[in-house]
C-alpha positions, 0 to 999 in steps of 0.5 A: 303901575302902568308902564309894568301893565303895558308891559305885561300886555305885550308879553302877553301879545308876543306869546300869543302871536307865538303860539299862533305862528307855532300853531301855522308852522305845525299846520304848514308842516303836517299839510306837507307830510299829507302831501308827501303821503298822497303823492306816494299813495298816487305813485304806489296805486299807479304802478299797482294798477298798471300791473293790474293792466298788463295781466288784463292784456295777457289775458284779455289777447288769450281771450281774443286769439281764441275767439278769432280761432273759433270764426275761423274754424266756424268759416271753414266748417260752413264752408267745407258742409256746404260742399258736402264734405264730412272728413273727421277734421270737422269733429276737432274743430267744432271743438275749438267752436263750440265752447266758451272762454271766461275772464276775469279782470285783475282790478283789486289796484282800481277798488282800493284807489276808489275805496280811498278817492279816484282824486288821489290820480292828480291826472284828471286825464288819467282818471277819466281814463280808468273810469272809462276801462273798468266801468264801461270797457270791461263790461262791454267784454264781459257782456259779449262773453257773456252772450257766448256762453248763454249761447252754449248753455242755451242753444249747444247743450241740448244738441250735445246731448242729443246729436253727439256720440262723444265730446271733449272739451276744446278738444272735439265733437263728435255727431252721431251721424255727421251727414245728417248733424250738418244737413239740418237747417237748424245745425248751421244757424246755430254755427252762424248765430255762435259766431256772431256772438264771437264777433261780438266778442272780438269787437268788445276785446279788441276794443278794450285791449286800444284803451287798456293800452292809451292808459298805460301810454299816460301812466308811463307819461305820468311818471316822466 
């Protein structure tokens, strides 16, 4: 009877320390398979978001070569008024001046990446990276674009209303009296204060294009 118990007990042993081992290997294998699902949500979320990227940077350098068109028309103007010189080419450039751009980014790639983790990018570097682009780089664009536009709403619709004859849309502006429209004090500042906004703009942009491009440098780094 005792030598039948000692050898139920260790039956009784081996199947436990089987099931055990079955339970581990059944473990080791599902974290491997949670692995391999994360490393492929990683590799398939940055290649989203650097597509995401590449339209920002296409529409972002619209955005910026026309606010650098309008500083330069805005220079052309002040310079051409104070000379007193009052031709028609004034009235197509205050149409690429006096207006304003909007943007949007193509961030739906970086929400879902933070809807599911920002530590899915095993990069740490990387994950900085876009932290620092889409939570502090594009608000600095928006808010520059921002001021340009409450600008225009603020300071140029009454004068549009009030002073010009005709307007089209970044196409011209026309005064109703151009000698006088540009001999009032107020009419320069307004010109002088819309390109500041400009600059403004071209600074936040041109800031924002340096890192969207460092980050698709470490995306592209990433991937090697």
């Amino acid at each position: 009877m005792e030598n039948k118990t000692s050898k139920y007990f260790k039956y009784a042993i081996g199947e436990i320390v089987l099931v055990v081992i079955g339970i581990l290997i059944a473990l080791q294998i599902n974290n491997w398979n949670e692995v391999l699902k994360a490393k492929k949500f990683e590799q398939e979320i940055i290649g989203l978001i650097d597509q995401n990227l590449e339209q920002d940077s296409i529409a972002m350098s619209k955005e910026l070569f026309s606010a650098k068109l309008a500083i330069q028309l805005t220079d052309s103007l002040l310079s051409q008024v104070s000379r007193k010189i009052y031709t028609s080419n004034l009235d197509n450039w205050m149409g690429k001046i006096i207006c304003f751009e909007r943007f949007k980014s193509q961030s739906s790639a970086f929400e879902v990446l933070k809807s599911k983790g920002i530590e899915f990018i095993s990069n740490n570097e990387l994950q900085l990276s876009l932290i620092s682009y889409y939570d502090e780089s594009l608000f600095k664009v928006y808010e520059s674009l921002q001021d340009v536009e409450d600008s225009f709403q603020t300071d140029w619709n009454p004068v549009i209303k009030e002073d010009f004859l005709d307007f089209k849309w970044k196409d011209f502006c026309v005064p109703t009296n151009s000698k006088n429209f540009f001999e009032k004090p107020s009419t320069i500042v307004l010109f002088k204060i819309y390109r500041d906004n400009r600059n403004g703009t071209v600074n936040s942009i041109t800031s924002s294009l340096k890192k969207l491009s460092e980050i698709r440098m470490q995306i592209r780094k990433n991937k090697t």
